[in-house]
C-alpha positions as CSV (number, residue, x, y, z in Angstrom):
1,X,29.3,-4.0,59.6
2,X,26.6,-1.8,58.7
3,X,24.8,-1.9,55.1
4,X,23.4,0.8,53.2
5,X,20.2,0.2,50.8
6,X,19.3,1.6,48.0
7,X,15.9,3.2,48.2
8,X,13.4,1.7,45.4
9,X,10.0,2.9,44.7
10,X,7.0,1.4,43.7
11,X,3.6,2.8,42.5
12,X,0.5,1.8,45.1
13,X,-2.7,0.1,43.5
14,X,-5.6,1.8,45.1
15,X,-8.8,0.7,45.0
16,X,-11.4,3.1,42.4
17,X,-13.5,4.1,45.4
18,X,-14.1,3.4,49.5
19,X,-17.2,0.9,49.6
20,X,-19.0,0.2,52.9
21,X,-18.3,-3.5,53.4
22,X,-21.8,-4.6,55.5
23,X,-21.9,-8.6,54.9
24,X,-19.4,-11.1,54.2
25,X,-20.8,-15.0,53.6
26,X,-17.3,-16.5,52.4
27,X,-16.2,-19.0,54.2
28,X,-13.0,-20.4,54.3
29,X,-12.6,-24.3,53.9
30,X,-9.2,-24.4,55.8
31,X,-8.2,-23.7,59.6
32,X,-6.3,-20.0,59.9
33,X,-2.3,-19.9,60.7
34,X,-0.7,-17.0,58.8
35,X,0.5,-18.7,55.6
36,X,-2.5,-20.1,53.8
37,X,-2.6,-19.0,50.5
38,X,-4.9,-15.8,49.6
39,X,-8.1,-15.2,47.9
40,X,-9.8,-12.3,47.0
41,X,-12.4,-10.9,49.6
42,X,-14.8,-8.8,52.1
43,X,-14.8,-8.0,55.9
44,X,-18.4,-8.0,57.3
45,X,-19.0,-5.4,60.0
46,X,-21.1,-5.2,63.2
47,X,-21.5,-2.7,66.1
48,X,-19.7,-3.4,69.2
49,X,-19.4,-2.0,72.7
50,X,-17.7,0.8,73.9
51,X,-14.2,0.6,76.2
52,X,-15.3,1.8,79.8
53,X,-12.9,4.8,81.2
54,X,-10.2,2.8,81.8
55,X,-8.0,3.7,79.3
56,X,-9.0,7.4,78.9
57,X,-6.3,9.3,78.5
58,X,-5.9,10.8,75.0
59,X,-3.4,11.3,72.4
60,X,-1.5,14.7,71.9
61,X,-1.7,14.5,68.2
62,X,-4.3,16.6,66.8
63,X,-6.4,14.3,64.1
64,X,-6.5,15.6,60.7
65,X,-9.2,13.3,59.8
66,X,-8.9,9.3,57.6
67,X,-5.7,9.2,55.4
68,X,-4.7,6.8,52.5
69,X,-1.9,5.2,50.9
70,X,-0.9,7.5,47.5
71,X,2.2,7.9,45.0
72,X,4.4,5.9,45.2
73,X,6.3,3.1,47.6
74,X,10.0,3.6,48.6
75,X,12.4,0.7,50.0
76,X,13.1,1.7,53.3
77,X,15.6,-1.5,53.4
78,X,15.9,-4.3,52.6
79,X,17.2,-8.0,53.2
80,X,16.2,-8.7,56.9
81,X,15.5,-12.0,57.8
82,X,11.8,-13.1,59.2
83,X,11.6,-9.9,60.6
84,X,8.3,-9.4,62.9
85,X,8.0,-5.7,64.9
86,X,9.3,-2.5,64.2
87,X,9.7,0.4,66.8
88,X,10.3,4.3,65.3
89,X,12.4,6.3,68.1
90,X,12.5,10.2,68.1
91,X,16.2,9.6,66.9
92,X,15.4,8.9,63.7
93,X,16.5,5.8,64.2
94,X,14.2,2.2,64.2
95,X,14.5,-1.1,65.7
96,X,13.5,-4.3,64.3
97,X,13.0,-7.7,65.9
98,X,14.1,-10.5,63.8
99,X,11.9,-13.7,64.9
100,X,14.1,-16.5,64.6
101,X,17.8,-14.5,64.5
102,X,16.6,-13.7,67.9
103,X,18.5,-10.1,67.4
104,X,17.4,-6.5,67.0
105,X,18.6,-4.7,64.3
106,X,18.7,-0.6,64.2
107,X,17.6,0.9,61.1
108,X,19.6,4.2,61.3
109,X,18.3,6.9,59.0
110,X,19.5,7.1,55.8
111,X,19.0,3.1,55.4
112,X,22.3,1.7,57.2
113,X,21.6,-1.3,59.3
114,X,23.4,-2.8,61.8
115,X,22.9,-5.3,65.0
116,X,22.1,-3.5,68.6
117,X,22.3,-6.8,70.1
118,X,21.2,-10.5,70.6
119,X,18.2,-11.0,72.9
120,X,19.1,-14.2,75.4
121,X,16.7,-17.6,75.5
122,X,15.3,-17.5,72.7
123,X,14.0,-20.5,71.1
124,X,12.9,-19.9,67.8
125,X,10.7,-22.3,66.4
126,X,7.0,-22.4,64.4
127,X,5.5,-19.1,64.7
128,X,7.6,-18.4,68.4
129,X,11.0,-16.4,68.5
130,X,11.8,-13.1,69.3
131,X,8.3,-11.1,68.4
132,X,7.0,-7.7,69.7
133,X,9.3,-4.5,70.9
134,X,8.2,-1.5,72.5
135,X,10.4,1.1,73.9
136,X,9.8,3.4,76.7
137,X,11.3,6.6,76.9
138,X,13.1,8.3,79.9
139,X,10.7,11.4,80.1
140,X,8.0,8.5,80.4
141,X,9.5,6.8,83.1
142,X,11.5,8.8,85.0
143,X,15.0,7.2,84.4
144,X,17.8,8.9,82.8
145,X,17.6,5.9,79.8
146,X,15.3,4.7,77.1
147,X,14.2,1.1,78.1
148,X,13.5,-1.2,75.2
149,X,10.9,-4.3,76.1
150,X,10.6,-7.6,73.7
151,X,8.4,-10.3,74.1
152,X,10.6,-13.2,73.3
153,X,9.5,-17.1,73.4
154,X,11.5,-19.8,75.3
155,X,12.1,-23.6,75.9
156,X,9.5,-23.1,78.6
157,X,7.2,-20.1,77.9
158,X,6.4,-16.9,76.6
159,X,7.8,-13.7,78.2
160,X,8.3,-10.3,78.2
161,X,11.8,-8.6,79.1
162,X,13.2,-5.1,79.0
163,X,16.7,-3.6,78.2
164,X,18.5,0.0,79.1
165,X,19.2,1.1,75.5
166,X,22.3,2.7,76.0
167,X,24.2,4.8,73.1
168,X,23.0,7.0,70.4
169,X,21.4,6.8,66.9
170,X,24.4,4.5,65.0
171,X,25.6,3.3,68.0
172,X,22.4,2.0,70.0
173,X,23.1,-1.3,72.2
174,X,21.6,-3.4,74.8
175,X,21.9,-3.1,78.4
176,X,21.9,-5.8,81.1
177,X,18.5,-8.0,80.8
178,X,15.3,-7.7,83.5
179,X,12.2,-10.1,83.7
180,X,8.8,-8.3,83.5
181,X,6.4,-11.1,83.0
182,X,6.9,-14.8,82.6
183,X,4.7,-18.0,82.1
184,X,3.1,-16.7,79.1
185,X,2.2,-20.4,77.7
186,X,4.0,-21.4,74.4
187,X,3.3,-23.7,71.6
188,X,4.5,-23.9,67.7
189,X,1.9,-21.1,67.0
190,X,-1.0,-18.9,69.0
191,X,1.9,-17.2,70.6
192,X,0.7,-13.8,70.3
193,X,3.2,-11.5,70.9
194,X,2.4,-7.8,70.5
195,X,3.8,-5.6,72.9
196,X,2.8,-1.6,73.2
197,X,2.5,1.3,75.9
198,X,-0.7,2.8,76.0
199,X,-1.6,6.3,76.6
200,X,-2.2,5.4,80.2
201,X,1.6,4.8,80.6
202,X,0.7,1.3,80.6
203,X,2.1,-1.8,79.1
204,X,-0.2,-3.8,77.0
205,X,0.5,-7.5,75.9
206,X,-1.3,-9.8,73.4
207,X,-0.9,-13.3,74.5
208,X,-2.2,-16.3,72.5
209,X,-4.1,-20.1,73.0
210,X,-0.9,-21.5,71.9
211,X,-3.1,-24.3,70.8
212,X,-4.8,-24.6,74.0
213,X,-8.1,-23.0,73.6
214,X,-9.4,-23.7,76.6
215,X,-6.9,-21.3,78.0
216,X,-8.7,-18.4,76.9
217,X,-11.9,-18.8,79.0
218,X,-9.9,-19.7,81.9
219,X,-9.1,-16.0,84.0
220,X,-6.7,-17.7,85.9
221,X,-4.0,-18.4,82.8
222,X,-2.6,-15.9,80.6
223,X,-3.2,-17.4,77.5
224,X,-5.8,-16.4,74.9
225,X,-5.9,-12.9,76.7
226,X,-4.9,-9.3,76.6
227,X,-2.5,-8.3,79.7
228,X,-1.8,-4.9,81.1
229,X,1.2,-4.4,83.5
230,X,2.4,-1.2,84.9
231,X,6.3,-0.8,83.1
232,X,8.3,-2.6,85.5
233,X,5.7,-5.7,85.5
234,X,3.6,-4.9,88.6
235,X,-0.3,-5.5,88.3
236,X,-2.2,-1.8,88.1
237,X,-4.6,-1.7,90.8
238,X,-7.5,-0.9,88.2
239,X,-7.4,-4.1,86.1
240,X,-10.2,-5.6,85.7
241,X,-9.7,-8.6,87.9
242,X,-7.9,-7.7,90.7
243,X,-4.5,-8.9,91.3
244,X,-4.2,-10.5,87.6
245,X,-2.6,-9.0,84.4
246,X,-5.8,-10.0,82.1
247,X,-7.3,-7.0,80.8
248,X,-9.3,-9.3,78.6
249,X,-10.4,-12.7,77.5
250,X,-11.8,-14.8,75.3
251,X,-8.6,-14.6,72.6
252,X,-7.5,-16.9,70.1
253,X,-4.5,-15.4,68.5
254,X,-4.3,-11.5,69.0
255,X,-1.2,-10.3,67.1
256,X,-2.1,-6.0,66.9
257,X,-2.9,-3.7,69.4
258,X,-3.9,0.1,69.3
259,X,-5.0,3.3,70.8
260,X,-7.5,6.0,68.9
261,X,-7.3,9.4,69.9
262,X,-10.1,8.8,72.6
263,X,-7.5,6.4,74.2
264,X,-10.0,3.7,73.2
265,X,-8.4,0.1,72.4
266,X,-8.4,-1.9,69.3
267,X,-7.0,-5.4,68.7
268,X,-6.6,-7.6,65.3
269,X,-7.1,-11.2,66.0
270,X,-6.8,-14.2,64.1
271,X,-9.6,-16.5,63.3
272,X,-9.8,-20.3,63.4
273,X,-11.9,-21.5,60.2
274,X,-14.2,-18.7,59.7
275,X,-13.5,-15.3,60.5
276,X,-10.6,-12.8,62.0
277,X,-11.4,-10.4,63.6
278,X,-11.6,-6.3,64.8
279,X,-12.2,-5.9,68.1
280,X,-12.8,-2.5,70.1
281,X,-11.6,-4.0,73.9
282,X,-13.1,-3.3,77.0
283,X,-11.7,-3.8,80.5
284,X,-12.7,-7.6,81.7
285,X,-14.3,-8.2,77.8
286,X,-15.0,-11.7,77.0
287,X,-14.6,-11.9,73.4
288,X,-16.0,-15.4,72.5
289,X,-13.1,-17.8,71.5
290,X,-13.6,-20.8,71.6
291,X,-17.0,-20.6,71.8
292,X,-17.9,-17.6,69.3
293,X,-15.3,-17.2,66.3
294,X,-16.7,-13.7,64.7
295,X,-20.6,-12.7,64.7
296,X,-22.2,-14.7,66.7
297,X,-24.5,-12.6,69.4
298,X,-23.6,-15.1,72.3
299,X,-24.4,-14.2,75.8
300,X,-22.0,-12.6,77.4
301,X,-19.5,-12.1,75.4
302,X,-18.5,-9.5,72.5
303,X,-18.9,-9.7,69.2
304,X,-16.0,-7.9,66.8
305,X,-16.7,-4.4,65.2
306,X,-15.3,-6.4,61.8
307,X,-14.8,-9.4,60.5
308,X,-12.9,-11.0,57.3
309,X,-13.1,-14.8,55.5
310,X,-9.7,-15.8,56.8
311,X,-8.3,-16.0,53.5
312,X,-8.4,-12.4,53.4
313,X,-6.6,-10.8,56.3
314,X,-4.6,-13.3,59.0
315,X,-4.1,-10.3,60.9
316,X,-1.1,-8.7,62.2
317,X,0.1,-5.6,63.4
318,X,-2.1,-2.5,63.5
319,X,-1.2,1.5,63.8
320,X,-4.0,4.3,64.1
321,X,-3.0,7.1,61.9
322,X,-5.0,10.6,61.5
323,X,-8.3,9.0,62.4
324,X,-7.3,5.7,60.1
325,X,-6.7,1.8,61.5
326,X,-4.3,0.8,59.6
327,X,-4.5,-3.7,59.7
328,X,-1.1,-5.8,58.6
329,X,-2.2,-8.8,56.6
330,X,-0.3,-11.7,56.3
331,X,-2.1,-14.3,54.2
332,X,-4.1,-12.1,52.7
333,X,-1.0,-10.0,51.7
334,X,-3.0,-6.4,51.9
335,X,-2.6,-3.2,54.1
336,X,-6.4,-2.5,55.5
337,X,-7.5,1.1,55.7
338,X,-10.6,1.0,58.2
339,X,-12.2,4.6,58.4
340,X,-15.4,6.0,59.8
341,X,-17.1,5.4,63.3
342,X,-13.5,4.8,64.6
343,X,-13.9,7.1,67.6
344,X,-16.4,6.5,70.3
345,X,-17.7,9.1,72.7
346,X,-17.3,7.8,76.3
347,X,-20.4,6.2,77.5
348,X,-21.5,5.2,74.0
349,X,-23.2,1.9,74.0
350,X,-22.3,1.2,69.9
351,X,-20.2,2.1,67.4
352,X,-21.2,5.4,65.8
353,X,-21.0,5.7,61.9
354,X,-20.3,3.4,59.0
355,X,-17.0,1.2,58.9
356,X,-15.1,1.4,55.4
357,X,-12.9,-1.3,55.5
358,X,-10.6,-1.0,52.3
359,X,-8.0,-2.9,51.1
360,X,-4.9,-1.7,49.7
361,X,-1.3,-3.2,48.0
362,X,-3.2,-6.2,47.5
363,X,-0.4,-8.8,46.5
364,X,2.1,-6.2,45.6
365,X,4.5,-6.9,48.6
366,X,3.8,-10.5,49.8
367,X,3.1,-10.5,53.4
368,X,2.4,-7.6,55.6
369,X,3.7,-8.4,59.0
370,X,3.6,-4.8,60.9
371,X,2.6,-1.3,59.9
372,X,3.7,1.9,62.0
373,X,3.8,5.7,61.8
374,X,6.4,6.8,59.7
375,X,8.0,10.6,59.2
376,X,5.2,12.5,59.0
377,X,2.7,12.3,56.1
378,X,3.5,8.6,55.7
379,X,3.5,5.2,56.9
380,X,6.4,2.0,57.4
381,X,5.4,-1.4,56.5
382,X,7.4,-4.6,57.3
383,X,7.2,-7.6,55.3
384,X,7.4,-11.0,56.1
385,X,8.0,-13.2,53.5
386,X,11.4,-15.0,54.9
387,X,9.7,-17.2,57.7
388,X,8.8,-20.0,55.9
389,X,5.4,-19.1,54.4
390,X,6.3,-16.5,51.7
391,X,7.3,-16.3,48.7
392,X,10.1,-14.2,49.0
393,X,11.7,-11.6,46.6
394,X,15.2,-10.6,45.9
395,X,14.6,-7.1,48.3
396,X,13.1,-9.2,50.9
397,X,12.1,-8.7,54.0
398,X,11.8,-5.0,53.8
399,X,10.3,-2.0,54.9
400,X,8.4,-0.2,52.5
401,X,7.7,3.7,52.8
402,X,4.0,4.3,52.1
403,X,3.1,8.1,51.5
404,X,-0.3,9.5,52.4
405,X,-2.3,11.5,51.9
406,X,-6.2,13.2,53.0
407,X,-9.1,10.7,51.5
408,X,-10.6,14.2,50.4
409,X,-8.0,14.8,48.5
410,X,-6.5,12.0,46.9
């Protein structure tokens, strides 16, 4: 039966001013899953490569330069349980994965929830369960239905799948299930699980170690890598390594993935004892892990645009709004604004501009599992303070409203 909640609404703490963040030397003392507790803290910045041409298509949305949280915070809704991705469709309507229900839940508008169905296998346990959606729509690919994707753990492995969404906003439901990619390796954590269409039409897939992390320098497995798979799970004829999903390596935990409006790709990543990361991906990249865990100038390989102590991001989900990277935070319980130097002319060896790197909500809703575009001028963030490693309020978990507005005039 559906349930309607109340909107609530919250005031945002912001910070006085947007301070370049060039050096961070704190170092965190304990090893990075996404429910240490938090400490204060910076994100150290370097230059980093430029994507090649592969993914060069760009976005139709016409910038209006860096945004920030402002005003106040509205309850979407609340009361889901260990939710993990969120997926707005022109509807109105949104869909939300919940990790260990193993079901997606449709957020209709106006705050009614209620079940579109139960995705099959999955075996929740740890940080695996039912994790990233990504929907596909029919002018997209040529069908006369929406497909919904999810990337789901089993007893076996990690996968992705896709669904016909059938119905309507209210009455949305799943179709019969198809296999896109399977073998993804599995373990208690390190499962990834990030799932998004690029502006090439492509399908982009963050995979994890799962505790492995010699996986990640091996090309031949798909864990500790980025994947790219044409929408019904073929291999494009330009990836990087021909004949293999990897569109990159060297990956420890990736668990965001997004597109600026150059159609250049960007990729949060969790650390190990040191540093997460920011990474700006290019086709057949080598980012480091297990060898290089943030900074480190090793042959190569690339080093990350940003960096933060552990302790003060455990990334998550990311979204790039009006020129803005927007970074979940988990243990760090925080929404990062990164601004500045986000878009790279083609053929640019480094980063051009100064990174701000700002922190905002710190502590004021727990968690921070995903952040998307909302309705325009604002943006959704999910919570995830129900899956063991919170501390979870009477609203939660919950999607929060966030209203923004231009940093020139906040």
């Amino acid at each position: 039966m559906a349930t309607t909640q109340t909107p609530r609404r919250r005031g945002l703490r912001a910070p006085a001013s947007l301070t370049t963040l060039l050096a961070a030397t704190a170092l965190a003392l304990v090893a990075c899953t996404d429910g240490e507790p938090r400490s204060p803290g910076t994100a150290s910045l370097s230059p980093s490569p430029a994507p090649s041409a592969s993914v060069s298509t760009p976005t139709s949305a016409v910038p209006t330069g860096p945004v920030a949280p402002t005003g106040e915070a509205t309850t979407v809704v609340g009361g889901l349980d260990a939710p993990w991705s969120m997926v707005r469709l022109a509807s109105g309507s949104t869909l939300v994965s919940q990790r260990d229900a193993g079901d997606v839940l449709e957020v209709v508008s106006g705050g009614a929830v209620r079940q579109v169905g139960v995705v099959p296998g999955v075996a929740a346990g740890g940080e695996g369960g039912l994790l990233g959606l990504a929907v596909l729509a029919p002018e997209q690919s040529g069908d006369d239905h929406t497909w919904l994707y999810a990337y789901l753990t089993t007893s076996s492995d990690n996968r992705i799948v896709r669904f016909p969404l059938t119905g309507a906003a209210g009455s949305y439901a799943l179709g019969g299930v198809e296999e896109i990619l399977v073998g993804i390796p599995r373990a208690g954590n390190h499962n990834g699980g990030r799932i998004a269409f690029g502006p090439d039409g492509m399908l982009y897939a963050t995979a994890g170690d799962a505790g492995d992390r010699s996986l990640a320098q091996d090309v031949d497995s798909l864990g500790g890598k980025i994947l790219r798979l044409t929408p019904d799970g073929a291999v494009p004829g330009d990836n990087p390594f021909p004949g293999s999903p990897v569109y990159s390596l060297g990956h420890r935990n990736p668990q965001g993935i997004a597109w600026d409006r150059d159609g250049g790709l960007w990729a949060s990543e969790f650390g190990q004892n040191t540093w997460d990361e920011l990474n700006r991906i290019t086709p057949g990249g080598n980012y480091g892990w297990p060898v290089a865990e943030g900074v480190a100038g090793a042959q190569g390989m690339i080093d990350p645009v940003a960096q933060w102590a552990t302790e003060d991001a455990s990334p998550s989900g990311l979204a790039i709004i009006d020129d803005t990277i927007f970074m979940a935070s988990l243990r760090g319980e925080r929404l990062y604004g990164i601004t500045d130097g986000v878009h790279v002319p083609a053929g640019s060896s480094a980063l051009v501009g100064v990174i701000d790197a700002v922190p905002y909500l710190v502590g004021e809703f727990g968690r921070i599992r995903d952040v998307v575009a909302g309705p325009p001028g604002t943006a959704w963030i999910l919570t995830n303070n129900t899956d063991g490693r919170g501390s979870p309020g009477s609203e939660d978990d919950r999607i929060v409203e966030l209203p923004l507005a231009p940093l020139a005039a906040r």
